[in-house]
Wavefront OBJ file of the C-alpha trace (Angstrom):
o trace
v 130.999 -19.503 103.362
v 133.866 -21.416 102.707
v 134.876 -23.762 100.400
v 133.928 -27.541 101.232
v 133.291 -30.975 99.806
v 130.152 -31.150 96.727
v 131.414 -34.487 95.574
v 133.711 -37.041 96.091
v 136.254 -38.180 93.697
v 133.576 -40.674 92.396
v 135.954 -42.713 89.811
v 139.464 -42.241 90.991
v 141.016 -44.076 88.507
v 139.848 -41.929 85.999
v 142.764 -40.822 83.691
v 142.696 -37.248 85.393
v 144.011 -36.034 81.628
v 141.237 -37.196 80.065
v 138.190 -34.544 79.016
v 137.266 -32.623 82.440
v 134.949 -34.241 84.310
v 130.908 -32.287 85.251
v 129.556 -31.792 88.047
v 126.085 -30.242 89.476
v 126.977 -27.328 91.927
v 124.416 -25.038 93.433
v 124.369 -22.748 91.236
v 124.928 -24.908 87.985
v 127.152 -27.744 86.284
v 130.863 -26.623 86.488
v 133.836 -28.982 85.491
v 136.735 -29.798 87.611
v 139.829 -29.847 84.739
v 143.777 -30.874 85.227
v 144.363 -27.528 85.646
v 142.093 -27.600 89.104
v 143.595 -30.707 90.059
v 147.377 -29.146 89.657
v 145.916 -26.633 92.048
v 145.052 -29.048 94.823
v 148.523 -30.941 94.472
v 150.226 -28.013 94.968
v 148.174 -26.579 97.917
v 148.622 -30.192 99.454
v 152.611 -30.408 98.807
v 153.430 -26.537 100.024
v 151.171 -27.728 103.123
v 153.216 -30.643 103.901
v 156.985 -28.814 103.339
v 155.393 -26.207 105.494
v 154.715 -28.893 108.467
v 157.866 -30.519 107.763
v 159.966 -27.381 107.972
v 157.644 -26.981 111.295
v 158.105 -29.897 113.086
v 162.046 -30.184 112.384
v 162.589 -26.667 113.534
v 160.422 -27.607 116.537
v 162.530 -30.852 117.489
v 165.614 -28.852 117.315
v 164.053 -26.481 119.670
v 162.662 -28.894 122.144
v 165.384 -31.047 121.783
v 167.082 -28.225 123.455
v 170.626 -28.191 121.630
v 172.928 -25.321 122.530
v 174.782 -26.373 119.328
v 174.870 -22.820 117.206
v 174.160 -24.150 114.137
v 171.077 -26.210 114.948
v 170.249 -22.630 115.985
v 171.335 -21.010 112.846
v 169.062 -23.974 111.129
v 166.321 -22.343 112.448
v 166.246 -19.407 110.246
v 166.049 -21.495 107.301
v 163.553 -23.759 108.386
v 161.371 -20.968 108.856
v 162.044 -19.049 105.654
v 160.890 -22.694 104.146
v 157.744 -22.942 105.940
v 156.612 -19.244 105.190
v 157.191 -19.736 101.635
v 155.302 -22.915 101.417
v 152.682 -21.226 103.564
v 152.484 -18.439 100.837
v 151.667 -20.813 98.074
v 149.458 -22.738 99.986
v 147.411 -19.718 100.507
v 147.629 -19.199 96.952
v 146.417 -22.264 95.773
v 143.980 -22.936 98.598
v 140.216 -22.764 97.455
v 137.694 -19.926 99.846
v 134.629 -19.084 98.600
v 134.809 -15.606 99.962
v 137.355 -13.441 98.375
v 137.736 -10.726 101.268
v 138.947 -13.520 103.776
v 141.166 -15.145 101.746
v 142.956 -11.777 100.592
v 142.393 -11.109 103.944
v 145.026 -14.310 105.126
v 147.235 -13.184 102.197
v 147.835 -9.730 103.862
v 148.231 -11.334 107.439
v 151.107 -14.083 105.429
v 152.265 -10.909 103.667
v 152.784 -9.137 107.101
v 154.223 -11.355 109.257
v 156.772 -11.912 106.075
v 158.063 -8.583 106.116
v 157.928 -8.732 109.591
v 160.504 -11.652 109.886
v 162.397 -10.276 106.893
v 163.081 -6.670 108.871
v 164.072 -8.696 112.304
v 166.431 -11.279 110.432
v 168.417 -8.242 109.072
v 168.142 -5.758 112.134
v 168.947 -8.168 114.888
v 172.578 -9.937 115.742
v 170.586 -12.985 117.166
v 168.939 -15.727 114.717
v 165.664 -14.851 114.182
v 164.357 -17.472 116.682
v 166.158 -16.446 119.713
v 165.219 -12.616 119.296
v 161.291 -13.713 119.002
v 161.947 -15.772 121.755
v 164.059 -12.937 123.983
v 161.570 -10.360 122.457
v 158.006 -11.934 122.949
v 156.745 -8.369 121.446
v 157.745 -9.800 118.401
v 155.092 -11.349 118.101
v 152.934 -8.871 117.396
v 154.527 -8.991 113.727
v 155.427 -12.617 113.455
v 152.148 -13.562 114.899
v 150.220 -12.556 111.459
v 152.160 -15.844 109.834
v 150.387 -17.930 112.346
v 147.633 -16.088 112.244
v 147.551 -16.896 108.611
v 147.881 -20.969 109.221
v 145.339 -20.378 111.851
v 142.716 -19.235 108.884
v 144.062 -22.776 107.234
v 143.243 -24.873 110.065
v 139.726 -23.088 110.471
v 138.684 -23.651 106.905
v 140.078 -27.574 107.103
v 137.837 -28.212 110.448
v 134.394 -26.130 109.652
v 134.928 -27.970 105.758
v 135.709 -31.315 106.868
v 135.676 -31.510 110.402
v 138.974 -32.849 110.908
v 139.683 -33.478 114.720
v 143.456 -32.027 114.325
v 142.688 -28.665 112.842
v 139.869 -28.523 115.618
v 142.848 -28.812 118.172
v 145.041 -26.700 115.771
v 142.468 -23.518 115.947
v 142.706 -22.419 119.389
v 146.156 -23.919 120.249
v 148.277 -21.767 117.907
v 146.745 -18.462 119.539
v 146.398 -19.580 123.382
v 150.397 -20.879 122.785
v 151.126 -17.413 120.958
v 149.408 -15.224 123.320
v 150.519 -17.339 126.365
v 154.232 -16.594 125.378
v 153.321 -12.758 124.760
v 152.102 -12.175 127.961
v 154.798 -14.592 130.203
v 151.367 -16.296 131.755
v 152.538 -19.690 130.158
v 155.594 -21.692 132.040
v 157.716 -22.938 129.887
v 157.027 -26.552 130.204
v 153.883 -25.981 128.842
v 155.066 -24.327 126.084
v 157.119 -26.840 125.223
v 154.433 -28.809 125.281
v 152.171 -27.291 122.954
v 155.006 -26.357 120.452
v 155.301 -30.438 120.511
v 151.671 -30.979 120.036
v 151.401 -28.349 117.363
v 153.955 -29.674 115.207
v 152.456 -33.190 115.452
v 149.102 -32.345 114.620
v 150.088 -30.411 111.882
v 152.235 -33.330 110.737
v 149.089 -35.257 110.796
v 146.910 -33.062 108.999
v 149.020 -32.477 106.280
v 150.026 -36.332 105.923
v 145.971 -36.831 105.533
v 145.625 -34.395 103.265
v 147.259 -35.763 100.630
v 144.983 -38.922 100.662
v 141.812 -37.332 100.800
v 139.853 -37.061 97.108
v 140.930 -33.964 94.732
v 137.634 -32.680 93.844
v 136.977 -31.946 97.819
v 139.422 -29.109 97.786
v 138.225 -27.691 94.703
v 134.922 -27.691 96.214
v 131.822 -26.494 94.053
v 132.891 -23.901 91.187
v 129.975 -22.594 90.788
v 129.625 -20.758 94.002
v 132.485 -18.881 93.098
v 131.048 -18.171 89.296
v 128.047 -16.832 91.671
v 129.916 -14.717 94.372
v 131.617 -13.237 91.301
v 128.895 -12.194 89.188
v 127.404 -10.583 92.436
v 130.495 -8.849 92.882
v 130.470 -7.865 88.935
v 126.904 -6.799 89.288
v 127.389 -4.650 92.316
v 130.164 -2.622 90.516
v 127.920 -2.337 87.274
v 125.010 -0.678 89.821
v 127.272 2.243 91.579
l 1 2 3 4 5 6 7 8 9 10 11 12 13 14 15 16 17 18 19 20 21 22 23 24 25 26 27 28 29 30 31 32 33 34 35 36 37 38 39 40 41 42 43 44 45 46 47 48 49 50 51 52 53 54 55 56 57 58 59 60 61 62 63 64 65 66 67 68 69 70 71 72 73 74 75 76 77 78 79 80 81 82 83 84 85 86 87 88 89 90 91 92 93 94 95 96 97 98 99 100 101 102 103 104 105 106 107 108 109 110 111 112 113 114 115 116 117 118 119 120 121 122 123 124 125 126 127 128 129 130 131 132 133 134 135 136 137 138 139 140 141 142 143 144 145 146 147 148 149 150 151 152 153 154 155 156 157 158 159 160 161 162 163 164 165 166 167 168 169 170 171 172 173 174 175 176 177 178 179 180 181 182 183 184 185 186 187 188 189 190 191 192 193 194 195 196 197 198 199 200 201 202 203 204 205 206 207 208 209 210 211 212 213 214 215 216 217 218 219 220 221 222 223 224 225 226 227 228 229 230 231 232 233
């Protein structure tokens, strides 16, 4: 259902500009070129600004500074991470086209979202969701974008910190919606989050190219399907 591993990066040291390299998919040989690889470097770096951003904007808020500019950092910080979110979900490789559109739209959303609160509110955009938990019903389709990241990275590779990742962004989310979550523990999963996501971005960017890209021709597949279901109506 979604993309995952068909081979390992089986001679790494490979001049990755030389002639693309074959591979047998499912559904057929398919070739992994520069081009692919690109892909995967930039899905890997926008993932690891994005938990950067994160994790800084989460120290200054656990670190609990009243200093107004640490909180006018925050603003920033997040602007940073939802663009690097936006080309991660660009770049990232799903074999079914409806969910990862789908994740677009929710990244799209909770964009807009922040964009209209930045400009409407006097508070930085951080205190208002804070003040305002309904907010999240707007900025929560950002997360709930990650959240679609951190699902793919633990059903494709089993990776223990995106297992963590998947429930804890909602039960923190929802927890802060509905005021049932004090705010120590809050704290604590906002700390948690953005190490784990530290983590599994860090990892990422050791792990084998050709895993991400995942086997091409599935998606050659899916999209004759799709091509051949349009040609039949």
């Amino acid at each position: 259902m979604i993309a995952s591993p068909q081979q390992s990066d089986s001679n790494n040291t490979k001049d990755p500009t030389a002639s693309p390299e074959v591979y047998q998919g499912q559904f057929g040989e398919f070739t992994i070129t520069q081009s692919d690889r690109t892909g995967v470097i930039v899905y890997r770096s926008s993932l690891l600004i994005a938990a950067l951003s994160f994790a800084i904007g989460s120290w200054l808020v656990l670190a609990g500074s009243s200093n107004p500019i640490a909180i006018r950092l925050l603003t920033p910080l997040y602007t940073v991470f939802c663009i690097a979110l936006g080309v991660s979900l660009v770049t990232i490789h799903i074999y079914l086209a409806p969910l990862h559109r789908l994740l677009q739209v929710f990244w799209g959303v909770g964009g807009i979202t922040a964009i209209v609160l930045a400009f409407q509110s006097s508070e930085p955009l951080a205190l208002s969701v804070y003040h305002q938990p309904m907010m999240i019903f707007g900025i929560g389709f950002t997360f709930a974008a990650l959240t679609g990241i951190y699902f793919k990275e633990a059903f494709c590779f089993n990776r223990f910190e995106t297992k963590f990742l998947t429930p804890l962004v909602p039960i923190l989310l929802l927890g802060h919606l509905t005021g049932i979550l004090p705010i120590a523990w809050e704290q604590v999963l906002l700390g948690i989050w953005a190490v784990l996501f530290t983590v599994f971005a860090l990892r990422k960017l050791v792990q084998a190219i050709p895993d991400d890209i995942g086997d091409k021709s599935v998606f050659t597949y899916l999209k004759q399907q799709r091509a051949a279901s349009v040609r039949g109506l």
